[in-house]
N, C-alpha and C positions, 0 to 999 in steps of 0.2 A: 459346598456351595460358595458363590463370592457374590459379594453385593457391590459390583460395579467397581469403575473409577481404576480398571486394570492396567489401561494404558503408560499412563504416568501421573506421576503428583504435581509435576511441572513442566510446561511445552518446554523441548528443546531448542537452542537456539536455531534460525533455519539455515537447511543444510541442501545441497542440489536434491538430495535422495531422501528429504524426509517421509515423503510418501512411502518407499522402499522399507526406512527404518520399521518404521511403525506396520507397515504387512509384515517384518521380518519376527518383528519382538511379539505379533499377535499369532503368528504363526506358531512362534514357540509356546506361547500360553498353551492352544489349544489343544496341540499337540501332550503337552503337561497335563494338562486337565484330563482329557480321555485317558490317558497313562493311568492316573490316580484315582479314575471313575467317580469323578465328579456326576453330580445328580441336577446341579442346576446354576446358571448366569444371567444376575439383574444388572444391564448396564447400567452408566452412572453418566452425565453428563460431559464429560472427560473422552468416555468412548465414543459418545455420540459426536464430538468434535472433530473425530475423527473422519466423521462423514457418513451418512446412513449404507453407503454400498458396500464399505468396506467393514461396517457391522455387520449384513447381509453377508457377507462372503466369509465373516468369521464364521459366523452360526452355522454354516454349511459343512466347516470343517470339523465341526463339534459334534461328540456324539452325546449331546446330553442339550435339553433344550434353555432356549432363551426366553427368559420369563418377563415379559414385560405389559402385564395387562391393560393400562393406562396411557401407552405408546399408542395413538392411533394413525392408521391412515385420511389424509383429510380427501381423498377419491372415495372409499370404500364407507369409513367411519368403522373399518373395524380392527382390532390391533394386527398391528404390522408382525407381532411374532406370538409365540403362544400366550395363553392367559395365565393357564396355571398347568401343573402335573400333579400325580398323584402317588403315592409311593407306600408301600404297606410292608410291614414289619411284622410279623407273630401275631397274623390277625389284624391287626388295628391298622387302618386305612389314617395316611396323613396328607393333606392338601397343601401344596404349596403354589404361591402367587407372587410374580412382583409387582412392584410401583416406582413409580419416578415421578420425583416432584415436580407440577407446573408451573413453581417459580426460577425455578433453575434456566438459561438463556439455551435457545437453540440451536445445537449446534451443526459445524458442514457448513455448505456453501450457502449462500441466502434464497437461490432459490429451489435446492436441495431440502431448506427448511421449512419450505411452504408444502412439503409434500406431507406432512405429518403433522401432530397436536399433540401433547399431553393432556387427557381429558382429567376430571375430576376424580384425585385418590378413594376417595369414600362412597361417591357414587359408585365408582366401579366395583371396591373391593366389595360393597354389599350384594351386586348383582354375579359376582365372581365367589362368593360365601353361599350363595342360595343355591349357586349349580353344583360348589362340592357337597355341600350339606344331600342333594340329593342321591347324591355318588357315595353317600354313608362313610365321608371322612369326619373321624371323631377327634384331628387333630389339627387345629390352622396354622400354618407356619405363612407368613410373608417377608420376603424378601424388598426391603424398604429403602432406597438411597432415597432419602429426605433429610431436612433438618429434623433435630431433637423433639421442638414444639412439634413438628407435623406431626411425627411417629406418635406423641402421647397423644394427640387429639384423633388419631386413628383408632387406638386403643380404647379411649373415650368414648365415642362414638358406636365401634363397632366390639361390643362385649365380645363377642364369640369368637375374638382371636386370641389363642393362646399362647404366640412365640413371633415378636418380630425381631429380624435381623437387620442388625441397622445397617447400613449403606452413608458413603457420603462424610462422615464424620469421623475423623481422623483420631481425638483421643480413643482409650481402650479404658472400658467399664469393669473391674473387678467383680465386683457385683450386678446383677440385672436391675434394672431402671422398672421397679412395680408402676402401674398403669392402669385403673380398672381390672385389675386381676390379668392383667398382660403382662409378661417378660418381657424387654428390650434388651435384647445383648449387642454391647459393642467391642470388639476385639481389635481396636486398634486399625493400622494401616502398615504398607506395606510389607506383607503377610510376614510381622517378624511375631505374632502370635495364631496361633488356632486356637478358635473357640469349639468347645466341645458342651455340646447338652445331651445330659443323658436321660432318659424319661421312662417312664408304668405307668401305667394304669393300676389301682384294686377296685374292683367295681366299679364304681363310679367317677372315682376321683382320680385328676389326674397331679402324678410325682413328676418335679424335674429337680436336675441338677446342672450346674453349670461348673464349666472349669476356662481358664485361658491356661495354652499349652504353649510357656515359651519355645520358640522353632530357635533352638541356640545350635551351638556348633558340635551339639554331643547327637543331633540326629545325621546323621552320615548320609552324601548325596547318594540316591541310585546310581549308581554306573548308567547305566540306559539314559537317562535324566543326564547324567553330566556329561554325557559325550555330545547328546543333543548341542548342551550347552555352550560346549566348546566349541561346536561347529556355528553354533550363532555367532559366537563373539569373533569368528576370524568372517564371516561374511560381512560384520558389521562393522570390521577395521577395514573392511572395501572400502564399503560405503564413506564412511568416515574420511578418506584421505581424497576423496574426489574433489579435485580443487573450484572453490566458489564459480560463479560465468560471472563474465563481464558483457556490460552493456555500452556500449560506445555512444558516446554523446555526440549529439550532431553539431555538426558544424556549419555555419554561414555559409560559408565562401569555399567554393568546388574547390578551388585550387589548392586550400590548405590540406596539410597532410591528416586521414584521419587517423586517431590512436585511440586504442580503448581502453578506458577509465571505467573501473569499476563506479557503478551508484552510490554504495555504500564503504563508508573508507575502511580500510582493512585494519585490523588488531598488529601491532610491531612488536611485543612482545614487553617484558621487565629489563631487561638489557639497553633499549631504545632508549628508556626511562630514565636508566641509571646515568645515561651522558650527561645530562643536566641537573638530575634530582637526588644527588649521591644520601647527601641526609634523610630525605623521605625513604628511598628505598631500603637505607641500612634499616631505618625502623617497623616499616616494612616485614623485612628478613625476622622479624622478634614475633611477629604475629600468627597466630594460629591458618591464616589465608595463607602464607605462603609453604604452608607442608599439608594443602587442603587436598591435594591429590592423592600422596602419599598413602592417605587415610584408606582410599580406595580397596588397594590391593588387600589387604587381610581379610578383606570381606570378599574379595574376588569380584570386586564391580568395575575395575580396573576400564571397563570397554563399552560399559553401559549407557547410554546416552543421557538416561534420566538425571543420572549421577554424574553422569559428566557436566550436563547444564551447569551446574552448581559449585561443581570442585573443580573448574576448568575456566579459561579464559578464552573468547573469540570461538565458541566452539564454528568450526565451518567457516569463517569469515578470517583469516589468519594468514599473512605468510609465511607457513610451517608444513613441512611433509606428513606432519600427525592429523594435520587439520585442527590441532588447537594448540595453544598452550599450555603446560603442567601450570597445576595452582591459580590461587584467586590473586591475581595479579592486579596492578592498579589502573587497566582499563578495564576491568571485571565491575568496577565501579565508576572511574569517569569517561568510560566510551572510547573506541578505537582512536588510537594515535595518528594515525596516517596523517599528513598535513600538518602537525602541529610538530615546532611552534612555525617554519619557514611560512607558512600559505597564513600563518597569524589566525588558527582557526582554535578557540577555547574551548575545552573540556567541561564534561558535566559537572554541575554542581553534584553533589551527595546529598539526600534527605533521609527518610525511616521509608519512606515507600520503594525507594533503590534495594535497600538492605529487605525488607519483608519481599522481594521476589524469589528469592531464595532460605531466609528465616522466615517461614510461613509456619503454620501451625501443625504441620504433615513432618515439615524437616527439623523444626526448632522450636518448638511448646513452652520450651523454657526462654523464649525467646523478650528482651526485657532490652529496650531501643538505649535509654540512656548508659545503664552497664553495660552495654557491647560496645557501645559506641568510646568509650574511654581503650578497649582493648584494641582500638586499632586506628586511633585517632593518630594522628604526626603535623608536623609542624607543615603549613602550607609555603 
């Protein structure tokens, strides 16, 4: 099961074919998913940014349903995709449900957003508890991308949930998070663990166990899985190289010549850099940023766009055949070069909210503004 937030951990920069990107990378999920007989998908707000249509067209591709009981339509008032399933083991009947919190902002186009509502977690899950209960499921699993506080006051609330799966929240729980005699498990993000519950029943009572199964490099890809794989990553180095559009600025006077000027000024690279700023960049050269791409390849992410956001510079916005830059380069931080210094146009300042776009709590936990800030500091 996944509890949302599948898409990315962070938008990539825009590219002519982000639309493309993102069918490409959801395709391959689901396609993974049915492989692996996945049982169930609680989106997360993340996906939902994506747009509700192109959720819709995921779920179509799934053979396993989309659980979002609290998603509604605001034509109908009833959820836009299933509520819950129900799934039995050696007898014993287990209900599962999702939810999505409705403080989280709504995502897709604005007026894509008026199509839907996140209605109330706890009204619903009690009226979504009362139809399993009569369906003689004697196990509640929900699928929760909410914050921390929600989940426990869910569990509060509604005793008769025995297992929430957290959603949404990025650290990973060694142990279950007790709650009214509720388990909360959280198994981290970017599926680099599986959470594993194992459960019985004896009479009445019911046994679990929990385990997180680091996913390291001693479990070996399928073959089937990795050729997928491969074939994403050469469709996505299409995409990827498709050079930015330019938008031509108008001009006054008919007679002048017209010429198109990109809106946004284009990334020139660490070499640009280096014609004026020999000191800065040797120091620069000493910082963990400029072998940030590098890092890529061992893990095989070499092509990925999430991971490129972040270990790359100008992703899509660049004059480069790659459509980016290798490495976190120094307009990775003060903004495309183009224009500067001739057109006398100044560069971004730096703050901690520049550097947290990327040191976020998903990519860098350990993430501590004033000690990073010394590893990569130089002389202005």
């Amino acid at each position: 099961m996944d509890t949302g937030d599948l898409l990315s951990s962070r938008a990539p920069a825009p590219n002519t074919n982000q639309k493309k990107i993102g069918e490409l990378k959801s395709e391959l999920y689901m396609k993974t998913y049915n492989f692996m007989g996945y049982d169930a998908f609680t989106p997360g707000e993340i996906d939902l940014a994506f747009g509700l249509d192109h959720l819709v067209k995921m779920s179509k591709q799934a053979n396993f349903p989309f659980l979002a009981a609290n998603l509604m339509s605001a034509k109908t008032r009833n959820p836009l995709f299933k509520s819950h399933t129900i799934k039995e083991f050696q007898g014993v009947k287990i209900g599962l449900f999702g939810l999505i919190s409705p403080r989280f902002p709504a995502g897709g186009s604005l007026e894509e957003s008026k199509e839907y509502y996140l209605a109330d977690p706890v009204e619903v899950a009690q009226k979504t508890i009362a139809e399993l209960k009569k369906k003689h499921c004697r196990v509640i699993v929900v699928l929760a991308h909410m914050e921390t506080h929600e989940q426990e006051m869910l569990a509060k609330n509604i005793p008769s949930i025995q297992f929430i799966l957290s959603g949404h929240i990025t650290r990973l729980q060694l142990e279950p998070i007790e709650s009214n005699d509720t388990q909360i498990f959280m198994a981290g993000s970017r599926g680099e663990n599986l959470g594993q519950v194992d459960f019985f029943i004896e009479e009445k009572t019911l046994y679990s166990r929990y385990d997180l199964v680091p996913l390291t490099a001693k479990f070996a890809d399928h073959p089937k899985v990795q050729e997928w794989l491969n074939q994403y990553k050469i469709d996505l180095q299409k995409l990827l190289q498709t050079p930015p559009p330019t938008t031509p600025r108008k001009s006054p006077a008919i007679t002048r010549r017209q010429v198109a000027i990109p809106v946004t000024p284009l990334f020139m690279g660490e070499k640009y850099c280096l014609s004026c700023h020999p000191q800065q960049h040797q120091s620069w050269m000493n910082t963990s940023h400029a072998r940030a791409y590098q890092t890529l390849s061992p893990k095989n992410k070499s092509s990925d766009p999430t991971c490129l956001a972040c270990h790359t510079t100008g992703l899509g916005i660049v004059r480069n055949p790659k459509a980016f830059f290798e490495n976190v380069q120094c307009e990775a931080c003060h903004g495309p070069a183009e224009g500067h210094p001739d057109m006398r146009r100044s560069l971004s300042q730096i703050g901690e909210d520049q550097c947290r776009k990327c040191h976020n709590a998903g990519n860098s936990p350990n993430f501590h503004y004033p000690t990073y800030l010394q590893k990569i500091r130089h002389q202005k």
